[in-house]
PDB file of N, CA, C and O in Angstrom:
ATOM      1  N   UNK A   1       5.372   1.714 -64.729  1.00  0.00           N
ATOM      2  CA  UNK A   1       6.433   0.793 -64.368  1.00  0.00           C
ATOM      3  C   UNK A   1       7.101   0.308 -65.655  1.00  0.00           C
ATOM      4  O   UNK A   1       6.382   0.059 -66.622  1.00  0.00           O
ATOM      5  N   UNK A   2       8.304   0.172 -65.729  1.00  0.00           N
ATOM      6  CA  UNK A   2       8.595  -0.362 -66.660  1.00  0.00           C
ATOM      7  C   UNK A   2       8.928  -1.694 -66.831  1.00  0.00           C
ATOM      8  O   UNK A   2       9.010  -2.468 -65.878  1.00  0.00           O
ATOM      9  N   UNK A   3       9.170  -2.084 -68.237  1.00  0.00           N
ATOM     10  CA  UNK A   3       8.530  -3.515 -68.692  1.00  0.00           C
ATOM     11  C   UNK A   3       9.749  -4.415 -67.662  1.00  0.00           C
ATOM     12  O   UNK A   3       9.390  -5.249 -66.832  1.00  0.00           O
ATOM     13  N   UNK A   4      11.058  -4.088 -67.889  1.00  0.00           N
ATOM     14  CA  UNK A   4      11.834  -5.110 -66.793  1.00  0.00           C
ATOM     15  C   UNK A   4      11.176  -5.027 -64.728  1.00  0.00           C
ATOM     16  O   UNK A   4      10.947  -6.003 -64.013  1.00  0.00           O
ATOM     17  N   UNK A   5      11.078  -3.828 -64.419  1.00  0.00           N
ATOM     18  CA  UNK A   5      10.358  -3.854 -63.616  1.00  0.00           C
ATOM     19  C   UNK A   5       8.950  -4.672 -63.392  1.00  0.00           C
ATOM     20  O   UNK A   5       8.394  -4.816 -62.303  1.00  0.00           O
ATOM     21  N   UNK A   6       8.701  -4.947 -64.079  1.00  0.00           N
ATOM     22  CA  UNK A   6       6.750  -5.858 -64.315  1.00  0.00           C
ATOM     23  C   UNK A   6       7.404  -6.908 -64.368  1.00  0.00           C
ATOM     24  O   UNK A   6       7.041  -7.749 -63.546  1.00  0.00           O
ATOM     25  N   UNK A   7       8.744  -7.367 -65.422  1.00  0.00           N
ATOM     26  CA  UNK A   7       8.816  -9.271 -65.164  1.00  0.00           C
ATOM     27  C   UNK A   7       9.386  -9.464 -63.784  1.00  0.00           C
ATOM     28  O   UNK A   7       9.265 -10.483 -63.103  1.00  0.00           O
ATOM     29  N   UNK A   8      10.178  -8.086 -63.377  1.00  0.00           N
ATOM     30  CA  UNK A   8      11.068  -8.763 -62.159  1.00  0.00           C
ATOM     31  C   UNK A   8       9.538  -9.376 -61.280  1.00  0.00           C
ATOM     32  O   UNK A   8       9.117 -10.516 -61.086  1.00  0.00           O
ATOM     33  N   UNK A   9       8.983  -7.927 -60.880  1.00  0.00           N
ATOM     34  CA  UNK A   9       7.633  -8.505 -60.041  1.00  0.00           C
ATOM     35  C   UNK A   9       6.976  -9.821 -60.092  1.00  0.00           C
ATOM     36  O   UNK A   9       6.796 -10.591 -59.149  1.00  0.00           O
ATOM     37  N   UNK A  10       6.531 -10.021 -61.742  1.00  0.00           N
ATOM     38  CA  UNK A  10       6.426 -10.843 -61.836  1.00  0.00           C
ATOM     39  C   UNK A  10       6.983 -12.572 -61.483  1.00  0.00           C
ATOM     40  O   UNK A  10       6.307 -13.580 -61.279  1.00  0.00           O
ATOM     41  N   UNK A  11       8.144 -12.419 -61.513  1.00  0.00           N
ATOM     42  CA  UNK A  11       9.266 -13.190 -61.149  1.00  0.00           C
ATOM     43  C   UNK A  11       8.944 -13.428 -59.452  1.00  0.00           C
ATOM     44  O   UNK A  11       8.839 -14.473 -58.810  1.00  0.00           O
ATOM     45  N   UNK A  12       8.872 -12.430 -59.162  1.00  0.00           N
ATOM     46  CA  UNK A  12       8.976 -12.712 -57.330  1.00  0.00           C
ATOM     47  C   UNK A  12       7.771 -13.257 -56.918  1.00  0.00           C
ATOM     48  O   UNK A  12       7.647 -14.228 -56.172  1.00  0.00           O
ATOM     49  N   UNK A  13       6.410 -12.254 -57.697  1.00  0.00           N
ATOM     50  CA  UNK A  13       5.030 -13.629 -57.450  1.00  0.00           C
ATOM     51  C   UNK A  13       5.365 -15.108 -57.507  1.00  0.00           C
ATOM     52  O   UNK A  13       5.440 -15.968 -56.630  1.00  0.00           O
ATOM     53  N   UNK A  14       5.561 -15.131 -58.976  1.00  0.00           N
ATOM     54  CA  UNK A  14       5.771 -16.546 -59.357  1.00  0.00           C
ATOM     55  C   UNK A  14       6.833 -17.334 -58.662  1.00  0.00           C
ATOM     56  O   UNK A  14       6.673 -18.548 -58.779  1.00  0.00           O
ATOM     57  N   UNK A  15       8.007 -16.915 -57.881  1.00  0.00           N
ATOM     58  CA  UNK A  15       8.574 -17.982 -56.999  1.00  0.00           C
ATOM     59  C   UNK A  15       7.928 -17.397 -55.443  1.00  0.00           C
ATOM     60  O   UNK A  15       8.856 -17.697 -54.691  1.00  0.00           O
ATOM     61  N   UNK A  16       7.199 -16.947 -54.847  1.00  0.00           N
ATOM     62  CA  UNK A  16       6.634 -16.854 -54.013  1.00  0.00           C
ATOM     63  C   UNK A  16       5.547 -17.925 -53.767  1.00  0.00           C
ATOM     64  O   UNK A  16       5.452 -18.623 -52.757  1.00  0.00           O
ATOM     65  N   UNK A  17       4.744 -17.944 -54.848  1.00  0.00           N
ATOM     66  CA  UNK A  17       3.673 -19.155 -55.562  1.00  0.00           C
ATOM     67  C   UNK A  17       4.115 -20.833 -55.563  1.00  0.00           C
ATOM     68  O   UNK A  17       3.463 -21.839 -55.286  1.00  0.00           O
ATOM     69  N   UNK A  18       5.570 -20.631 -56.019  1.00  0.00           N
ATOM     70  CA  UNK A  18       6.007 -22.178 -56.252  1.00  0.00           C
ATOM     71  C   UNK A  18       6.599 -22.552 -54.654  1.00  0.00           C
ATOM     72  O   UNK A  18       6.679 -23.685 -54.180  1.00  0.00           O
ATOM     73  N   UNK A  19       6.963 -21.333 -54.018  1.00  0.00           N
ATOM     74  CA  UNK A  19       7.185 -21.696 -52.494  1.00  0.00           C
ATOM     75  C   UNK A  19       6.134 -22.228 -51.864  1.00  0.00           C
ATOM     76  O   UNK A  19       6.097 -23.379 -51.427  1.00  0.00           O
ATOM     77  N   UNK A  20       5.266 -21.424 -51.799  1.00  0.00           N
ATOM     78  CA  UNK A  20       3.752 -22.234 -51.029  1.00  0.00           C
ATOM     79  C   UNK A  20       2.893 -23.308 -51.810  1.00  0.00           C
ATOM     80  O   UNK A  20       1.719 -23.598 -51.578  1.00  0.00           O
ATOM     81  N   UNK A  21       3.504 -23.702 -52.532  1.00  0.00           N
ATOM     82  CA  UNK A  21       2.983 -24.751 -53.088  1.00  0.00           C
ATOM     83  C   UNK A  21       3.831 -26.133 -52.975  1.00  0.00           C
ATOM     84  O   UNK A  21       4.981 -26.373 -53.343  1.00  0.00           O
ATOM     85  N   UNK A  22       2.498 -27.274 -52.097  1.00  0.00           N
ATOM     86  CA  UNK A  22       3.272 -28.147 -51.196  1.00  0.00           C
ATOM     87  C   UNK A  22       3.687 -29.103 -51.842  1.00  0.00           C
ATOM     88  O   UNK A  22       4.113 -29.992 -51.104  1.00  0.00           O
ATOM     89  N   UNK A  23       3.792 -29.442 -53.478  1.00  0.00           N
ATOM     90  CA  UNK A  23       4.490 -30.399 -54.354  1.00  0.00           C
ATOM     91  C   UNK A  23       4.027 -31.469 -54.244  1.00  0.00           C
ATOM     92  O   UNK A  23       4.536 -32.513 -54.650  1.00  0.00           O
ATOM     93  N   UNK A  24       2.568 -31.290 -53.443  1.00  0.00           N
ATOM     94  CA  UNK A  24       2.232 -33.298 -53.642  1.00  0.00           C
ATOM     95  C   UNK A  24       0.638 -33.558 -54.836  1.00  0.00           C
ATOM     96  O   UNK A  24      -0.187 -34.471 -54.826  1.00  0.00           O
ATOM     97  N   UNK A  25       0.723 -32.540 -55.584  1.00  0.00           N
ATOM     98  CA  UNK A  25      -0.426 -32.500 -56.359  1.00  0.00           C
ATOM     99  C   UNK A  25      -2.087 -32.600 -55.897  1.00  0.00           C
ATOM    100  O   UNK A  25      -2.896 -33.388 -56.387  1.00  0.00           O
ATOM    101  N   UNK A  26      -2.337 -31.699 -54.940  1.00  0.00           N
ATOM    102  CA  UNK A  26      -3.420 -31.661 -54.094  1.00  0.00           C
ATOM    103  C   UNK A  26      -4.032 -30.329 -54.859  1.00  0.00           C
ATOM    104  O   UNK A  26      -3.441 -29.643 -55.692  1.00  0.00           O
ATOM    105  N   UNK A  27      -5.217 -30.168 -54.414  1.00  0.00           N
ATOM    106  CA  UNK A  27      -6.403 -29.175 -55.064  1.00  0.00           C
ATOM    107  C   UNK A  27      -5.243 -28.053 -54.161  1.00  0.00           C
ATOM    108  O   UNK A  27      -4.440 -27.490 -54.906  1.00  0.00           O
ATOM    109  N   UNK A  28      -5.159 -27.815 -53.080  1.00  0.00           N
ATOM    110  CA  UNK A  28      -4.719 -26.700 -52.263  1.00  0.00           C
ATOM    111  C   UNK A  28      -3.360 -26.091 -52.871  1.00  0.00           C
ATOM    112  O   UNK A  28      -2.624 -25.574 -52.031  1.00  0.00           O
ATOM    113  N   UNK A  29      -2.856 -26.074 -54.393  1.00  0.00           N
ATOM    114  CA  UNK A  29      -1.777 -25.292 -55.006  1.00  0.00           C
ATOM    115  C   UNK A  29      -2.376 -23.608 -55.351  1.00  0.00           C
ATOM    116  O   UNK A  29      -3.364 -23.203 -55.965  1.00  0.00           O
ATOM    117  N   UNK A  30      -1.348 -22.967 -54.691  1.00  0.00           N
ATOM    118  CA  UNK A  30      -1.641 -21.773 -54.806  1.00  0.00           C
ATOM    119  C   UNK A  30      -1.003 -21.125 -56.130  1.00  0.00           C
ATOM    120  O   UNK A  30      -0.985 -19.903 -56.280  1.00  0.00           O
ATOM    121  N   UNK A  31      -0.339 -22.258 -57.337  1.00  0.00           N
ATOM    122  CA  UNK A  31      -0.236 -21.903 -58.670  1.00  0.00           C
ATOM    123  C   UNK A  31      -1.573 -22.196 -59.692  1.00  0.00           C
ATOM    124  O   UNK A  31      -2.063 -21.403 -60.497  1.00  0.00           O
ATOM    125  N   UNK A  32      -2.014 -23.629 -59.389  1.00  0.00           N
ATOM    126  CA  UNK A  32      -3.338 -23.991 -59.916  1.00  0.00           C
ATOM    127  C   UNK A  32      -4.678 -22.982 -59.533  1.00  0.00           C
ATOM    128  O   UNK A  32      -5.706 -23.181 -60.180  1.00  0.00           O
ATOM    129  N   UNK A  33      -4.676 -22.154 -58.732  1.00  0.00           N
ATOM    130  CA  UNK A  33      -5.679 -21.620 -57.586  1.00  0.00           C
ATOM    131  C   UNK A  33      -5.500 -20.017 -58.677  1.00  0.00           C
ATOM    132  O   UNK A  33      -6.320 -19.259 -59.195  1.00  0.00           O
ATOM    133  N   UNK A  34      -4.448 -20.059 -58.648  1.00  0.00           N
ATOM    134  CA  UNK A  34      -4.577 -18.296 -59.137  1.00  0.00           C
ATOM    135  C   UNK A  34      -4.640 -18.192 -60.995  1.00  0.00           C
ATOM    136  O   UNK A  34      -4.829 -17.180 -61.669  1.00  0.00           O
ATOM    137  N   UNK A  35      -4.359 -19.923 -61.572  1.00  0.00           N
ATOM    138  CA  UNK A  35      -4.146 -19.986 -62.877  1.00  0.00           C
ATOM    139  C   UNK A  35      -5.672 -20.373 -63.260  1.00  0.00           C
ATOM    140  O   UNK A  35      -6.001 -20.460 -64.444  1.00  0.00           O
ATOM    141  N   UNK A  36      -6.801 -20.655 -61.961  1.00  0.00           N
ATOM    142  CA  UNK A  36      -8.303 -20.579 -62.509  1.00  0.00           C
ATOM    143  C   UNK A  36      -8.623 -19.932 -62.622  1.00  0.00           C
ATOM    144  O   UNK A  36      -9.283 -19.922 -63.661  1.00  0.00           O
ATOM    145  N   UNK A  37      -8.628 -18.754 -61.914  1.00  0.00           N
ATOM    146  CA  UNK A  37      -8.830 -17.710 -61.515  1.00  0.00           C
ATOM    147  C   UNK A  37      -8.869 -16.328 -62.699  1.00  0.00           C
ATOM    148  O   UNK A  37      -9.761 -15.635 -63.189  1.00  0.00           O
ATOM    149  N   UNK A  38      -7.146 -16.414 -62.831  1.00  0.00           N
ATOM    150  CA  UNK A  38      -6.813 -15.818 -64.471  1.00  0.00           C
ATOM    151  C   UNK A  38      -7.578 -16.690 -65.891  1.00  0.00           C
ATOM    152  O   UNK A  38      -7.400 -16.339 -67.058  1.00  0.00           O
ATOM    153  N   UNK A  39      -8.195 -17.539 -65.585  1.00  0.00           N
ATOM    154  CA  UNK A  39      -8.617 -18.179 -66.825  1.00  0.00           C
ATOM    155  C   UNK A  39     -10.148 -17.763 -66.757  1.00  0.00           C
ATOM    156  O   UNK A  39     -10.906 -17.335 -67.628  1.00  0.00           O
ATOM    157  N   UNK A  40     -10.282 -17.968 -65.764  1.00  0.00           N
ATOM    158  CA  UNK A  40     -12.284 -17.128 -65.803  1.00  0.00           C
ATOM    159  C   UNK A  40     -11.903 -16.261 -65.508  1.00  0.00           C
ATOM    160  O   UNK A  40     -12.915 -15.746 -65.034  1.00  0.00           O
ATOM    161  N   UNK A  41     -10.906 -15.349 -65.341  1.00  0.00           N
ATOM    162  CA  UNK A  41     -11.457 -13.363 -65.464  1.00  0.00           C
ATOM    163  C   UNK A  41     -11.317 -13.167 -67.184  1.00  0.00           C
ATOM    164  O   UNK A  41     -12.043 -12.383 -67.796  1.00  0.00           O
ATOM    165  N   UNK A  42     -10.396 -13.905 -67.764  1.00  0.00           N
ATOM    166  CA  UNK A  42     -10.575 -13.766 -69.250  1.00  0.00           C
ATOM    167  C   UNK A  42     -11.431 -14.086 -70.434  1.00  0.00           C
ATOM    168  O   UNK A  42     -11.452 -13.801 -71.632  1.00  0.00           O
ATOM    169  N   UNK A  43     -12.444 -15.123 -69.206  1.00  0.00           N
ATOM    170  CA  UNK A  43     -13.480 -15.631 -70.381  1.00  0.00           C
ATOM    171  C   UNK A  43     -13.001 -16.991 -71.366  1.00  0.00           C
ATOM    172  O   UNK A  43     -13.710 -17.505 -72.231  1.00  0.00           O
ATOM    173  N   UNK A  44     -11.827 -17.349 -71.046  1.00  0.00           N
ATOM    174  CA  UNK A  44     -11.635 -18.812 -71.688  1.00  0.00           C
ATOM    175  C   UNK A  44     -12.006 -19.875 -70.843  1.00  0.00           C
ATOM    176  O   UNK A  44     -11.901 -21.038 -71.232  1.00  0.00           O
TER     177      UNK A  44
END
């Protein structure tokens, strides 16, 4: 894939993410949820 192809994707996760996420600062954000997630598969 190429690299503009990967941010567009990227792009559409990430406002897909900020859609389902209900803006009242609750554990249930599906941006906070997938940004733990990426932080323990990397080991930080």
């Amino acid at each position: 894939m190429a690299h503009i192809e990967e941010l567009h994707a990227m792009r559409a996760r990430l406002l897909a993410l900020a859609e389902a996420c209900p803006g009242d600062d609750s554990a249930e954000c599906p941006i906070i949820n997938i940004s733990g997630r990426m932080l323990c598969s990397t080991g930080r």
